[in-house]
Each structure stands twice: as C-alpha cells, then as structure tokens.
N, C-alpha and C positions, 0 to 999 in steps of 0.2 A: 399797714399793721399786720403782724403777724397772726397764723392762725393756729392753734394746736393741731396738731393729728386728730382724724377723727376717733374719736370714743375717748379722746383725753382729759382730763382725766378719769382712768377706767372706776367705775363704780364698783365699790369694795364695802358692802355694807357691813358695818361692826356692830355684833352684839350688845343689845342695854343702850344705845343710841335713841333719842328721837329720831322719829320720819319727817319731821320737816321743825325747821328755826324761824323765829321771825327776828330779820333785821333791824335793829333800830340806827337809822343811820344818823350819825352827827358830823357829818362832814362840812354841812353849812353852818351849822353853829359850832360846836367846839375847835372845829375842825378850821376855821378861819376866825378865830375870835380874836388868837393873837399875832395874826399876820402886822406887819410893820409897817406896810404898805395899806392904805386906805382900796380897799374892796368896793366898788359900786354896786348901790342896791339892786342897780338893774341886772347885776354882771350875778350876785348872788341868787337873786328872783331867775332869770335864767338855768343857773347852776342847779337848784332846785325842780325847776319844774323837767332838764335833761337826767336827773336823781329820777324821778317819779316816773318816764318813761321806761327805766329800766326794770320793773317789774319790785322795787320797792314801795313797799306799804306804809313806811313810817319815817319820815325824816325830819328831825328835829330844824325848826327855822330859826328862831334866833333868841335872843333872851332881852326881857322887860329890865332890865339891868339900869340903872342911873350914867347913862355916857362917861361921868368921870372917870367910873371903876373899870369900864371894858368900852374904850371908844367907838372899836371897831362895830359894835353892835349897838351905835347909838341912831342908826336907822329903823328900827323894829315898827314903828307906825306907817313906817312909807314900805319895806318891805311883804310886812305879813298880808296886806291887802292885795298887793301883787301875787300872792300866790295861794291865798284863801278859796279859790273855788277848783282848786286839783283835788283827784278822787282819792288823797289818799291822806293819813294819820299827820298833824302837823303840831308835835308837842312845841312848849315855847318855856322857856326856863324865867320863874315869878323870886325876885328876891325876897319881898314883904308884901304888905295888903296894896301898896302904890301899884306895885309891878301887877300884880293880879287885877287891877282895876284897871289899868291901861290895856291888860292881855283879854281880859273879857269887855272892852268896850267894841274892841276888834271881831271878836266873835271867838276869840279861841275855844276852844274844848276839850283841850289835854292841855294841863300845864304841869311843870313841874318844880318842887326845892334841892335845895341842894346843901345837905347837912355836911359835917363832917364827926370823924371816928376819934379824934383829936384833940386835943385843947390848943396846942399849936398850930394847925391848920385850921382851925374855925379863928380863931384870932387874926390870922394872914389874911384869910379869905372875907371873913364876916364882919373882925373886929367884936368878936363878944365869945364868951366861954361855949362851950357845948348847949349845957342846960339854957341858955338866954336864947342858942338859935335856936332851940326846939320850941319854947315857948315866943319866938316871935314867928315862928311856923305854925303856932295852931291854928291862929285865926285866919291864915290865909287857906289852909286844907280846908278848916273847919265852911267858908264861907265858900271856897270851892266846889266843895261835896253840896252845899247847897243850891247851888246853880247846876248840878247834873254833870260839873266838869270833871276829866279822870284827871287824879292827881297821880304823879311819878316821884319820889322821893331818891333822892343820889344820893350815895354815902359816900363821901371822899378819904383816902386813907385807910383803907381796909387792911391792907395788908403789908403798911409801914408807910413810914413819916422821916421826911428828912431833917428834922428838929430831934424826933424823939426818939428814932430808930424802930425797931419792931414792935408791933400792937398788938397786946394781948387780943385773941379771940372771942374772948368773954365780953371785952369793954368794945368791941363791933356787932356781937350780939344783942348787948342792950340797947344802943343806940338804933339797932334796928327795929327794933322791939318795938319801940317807942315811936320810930316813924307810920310804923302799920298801925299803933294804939289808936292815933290821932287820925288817924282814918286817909293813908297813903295806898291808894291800889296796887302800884309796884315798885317795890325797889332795884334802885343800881348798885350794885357793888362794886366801886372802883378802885382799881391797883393803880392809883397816880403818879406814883414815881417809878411802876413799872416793876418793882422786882418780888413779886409773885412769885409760886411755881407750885406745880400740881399739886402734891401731900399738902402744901399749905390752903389751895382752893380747898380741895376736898375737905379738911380737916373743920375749913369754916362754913359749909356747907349741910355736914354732917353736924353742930354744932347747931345754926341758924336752926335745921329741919328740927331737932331733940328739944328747940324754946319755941315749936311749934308752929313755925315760920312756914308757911307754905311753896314749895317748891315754883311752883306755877305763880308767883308773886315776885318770884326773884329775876333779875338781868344780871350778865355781867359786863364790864368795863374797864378793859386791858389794855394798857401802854404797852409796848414792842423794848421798852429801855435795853432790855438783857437779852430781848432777841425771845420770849417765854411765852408772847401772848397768846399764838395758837396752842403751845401743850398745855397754857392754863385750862382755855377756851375748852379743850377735850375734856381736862377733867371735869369743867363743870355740865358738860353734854355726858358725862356716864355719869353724875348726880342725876341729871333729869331738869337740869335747865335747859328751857327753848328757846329765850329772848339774847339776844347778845347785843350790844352794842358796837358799832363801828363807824372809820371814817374814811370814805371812798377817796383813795389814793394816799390812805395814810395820812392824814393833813390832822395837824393840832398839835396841841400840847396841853399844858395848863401857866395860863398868866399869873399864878400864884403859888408856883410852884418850879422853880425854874432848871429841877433836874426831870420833869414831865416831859420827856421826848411822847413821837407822835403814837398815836392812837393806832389799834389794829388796822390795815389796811382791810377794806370791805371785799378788795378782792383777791386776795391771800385768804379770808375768812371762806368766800364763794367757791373757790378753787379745791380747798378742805373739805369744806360739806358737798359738794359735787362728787370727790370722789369717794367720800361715806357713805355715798347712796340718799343725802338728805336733802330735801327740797328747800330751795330758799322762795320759790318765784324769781328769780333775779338771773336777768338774760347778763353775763358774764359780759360777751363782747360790746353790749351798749355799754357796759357800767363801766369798761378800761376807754372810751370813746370818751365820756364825758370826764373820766379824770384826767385825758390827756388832752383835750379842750380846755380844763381849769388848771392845769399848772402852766398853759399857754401863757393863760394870764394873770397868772400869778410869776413869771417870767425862771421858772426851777422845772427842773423834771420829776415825778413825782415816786417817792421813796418806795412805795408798792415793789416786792419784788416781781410780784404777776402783771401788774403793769408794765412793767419794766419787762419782760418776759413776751406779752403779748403783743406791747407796740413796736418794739424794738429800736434799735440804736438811731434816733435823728427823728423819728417818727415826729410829721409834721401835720399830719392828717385831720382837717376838720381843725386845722389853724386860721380859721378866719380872724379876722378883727371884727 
C-alpha cells in the first residue's frame, strides 16, 4: 500500500469552516444493499466492526426492510446482534411500525425513515404518495421518541428526480418541515441521482435555515453521478453543516433509482477535510485497509479515487480469505 508524503495532505484551514465533521458512514447498509451478489452476514459484521476500528463513530448497519423489497438486507436479525456491542453509533433504517419492532427488539437505539421530496420517488420507493408516507411515519417516530430511540429522517430527491426532473426548493422544505414536526432529531438530505451543485446546496440550505430548520439538525447525502459530491459537500461545510454522510470506498447506489451511481467515497470525504484543517477522528490509512479488504470480496476494485491513490495498482494486501 502506498503511503502519502509526509504532511499530505498539507493542512490549509479555510475560513467559516467547522473544526471538525461527524461521519456517518453507510457503506454497510447503502453502500451494499444493492450488490447482486449475496454479501454474508459474517463478511458484513466483520466489514463493520474493521469500519469502527477506524476511528468512526457512526455506521449505519442495515435496514428492518421486508427481504422482498431489498434482499440483500434480509439478514438484519442475524446481523445487528453480531455487531451490537461495538463502542460506537449503529442507526438501522425502520420502513413502518413492523420494521421498528423488530429494530427495537434487538435493542437498537438510533433508527431511521426514509421519506421522499417526490410524488414519483415515494411511489417507486414506498408505493404511496408523499402525504401517506408521512403519516405512516408518524406512529413509528412517534413510538420511537417514546422508547428514548433517536430518530434520523432521510429525504430522498432533494435536488432532482429522474421522473420529474428538478424539485422545487420550496416543496423539499415542507416536507422537511414536516419530518422535524413529527418529531425526527435529524435529517439527510439526499442528492440521489447525484446532480447537485453548490448554488443549488446552498440555495436549499439557506431556505431550510429562513423555515427555521436548524442547521445542527441537518446531514448531507451526495452521489459522485457528475463527479460534484465533494464541491456539494463544501458548500454545505460554509453553511455550517457538520454531519455528512458517506460510503467507505464509495460502495452503493440506490435500488430504486437506477441512475444512483455510488455514494461519496468516505475517503475522498477524509482526505478533503484533512487538508481543511478539519478533524474527522478517522485514521485515513485503516479506512483505504478495510475498503480494500471488501472490494477483495466483493471481487472489483474500489471506485475511491483515494483508495485507488493510496493502495495502488494490484494492491493485494490484507487479501485473506
């Protein structure tokens, strides 16, 4: 594996920046949900618990989903137990009241929904209009917040729809609105098909904040589709968001959306805030270790251009079986 130069990337801290981001990584859930190839729980539980050695705090495990809809994640009862007593944040994605009863029989304690900004995309996704997945969301927040569990709310389509083309601003502010009414501690805002760009973060950011949205409440959630996800990612770091979303060696897509290429690479994300001077916790070289240990087996080499950078050309290292 290759190593950078020492002091590389050189720290160049930028004005109106946080001092430090918290990761949320979803490399084992999003990030393998639509692999085609059947994933072993053991191989995921592993994949996780070498995620949490890298100095991440929050990695998404898997989703309470009904196996029809998302096969790949129809292990969640043999998985989340396997990796329930690691030191670190383990949200788990609740479709309906089912899904939230099987995530809190397990013991979870962050769970999250997953709305959309769309009429087309909650139909794809949900099979029900907007308004219907909000209200078959309440009772599941509502009975979450009762049990002490944090709820995470996802917005899907923030920033365009491949049915409907671009999304008014306004109609991604209500719907966010309305996830925090119901009582959602944070939301994601996701660019799912990836074509985002700065003026347009900002512009819904600066919108969100004026319907009184609170800054420290918000995530974001960037596809690479156009190659934008880090100058999205920046403009929403000179808003004043701290939470990002990513997937350790770029892994994902979206299964219901089939122009979703993959998700920011976590260490493309690492490598940027390193040289802004901004703290992740996140020791860089375990984190391209373990993403080149799972594209082992996952049998590809992993689209990360920092990966790809760090381990270099044939890198076989830490290729066990």
């Amino acid at each position: 594996m290759n190593t950078p130069a020492l002091g590389l990337p050189m720290p160049v801290p930028a004005e109106g920046l946080p001092a430090r981001v918290r990761i949320h990584e979803v490399g084992a859930r999003d990030g393998l949900q639509n692999e085609k190839a059947t994933v072993p729980a053991e191989v995921k539980a592993e994949f996780i618990r070498r995620l949490a050695g890298t100095g991440l705090t929050t990695i998404e495990a898997t989703s309470f989903v009904h196996p029809k809809w998302v096969p790949q994640l129809a292990d969640a009862e043999q998985l989340f137990p396997a990796v329930a007593g690691l030191p670190v944040e383990l949200p788990v994605l609740v479709p309906n009241e089912r899904g939230l009863d099987r995530a809190l029989a397990l013991g979870a304690r962050r769970v999250a929904v997953f709305a959309s900004a769309t009429e087309s995309f909650a139909q794809a996704n949900l099979n029900r209009t907007v308004d219907e997945a909000l209200a078959m969301f309440e009772p599941v927040v509502a009975r979450a917040k009762g049990s002490d569990v944090h709820v995470r709310g996802y917005l899907s389509m923030c920033f365009g729809d491949p049915w409907e083309g671009a999304v008014p601003v306004q109609q991604v502010v209500k719907v966010c609105r309305a996830l925090l009414d119901m009582g959602c501690d944070e939301l994601s805002l996701g660019d799912t098909i990836g074509v985002a760009t700065p003026g347009h973060v900002s512009a819904l950011l600066t919108s969100l904040t004026d319907a009184g949205v609170p800054v420290d409440a918000l995530g974001v959630h960037f596809h690479d589709t156009y190659g934008q996800a880090l100058a999205n990612t920046y403009a929403a770091l000179r808003h004043g968001v701290t939470t990002v979303d990513a997937s350790a060696g770029g892994l994902g897509g979206c299964p219901y959306a089939k122009s979703a290429t993959g998700n920011l690479a976590t260490e493309d994300l690492v490598w940027m805030l390193r040289g802004l001077g901004i703290d992740t916790g996140v020791d860089l070289g375990s984190l391209v270790a373990t993403s080149v240990w799972m594209a082992a087996r996952l049998g590809r080499p992993s689209p990360s251009r920092t990966v790809r950078a760090l381990a270099g050309p044939g890198d076989d290292s830490d290729q066990e079986k």
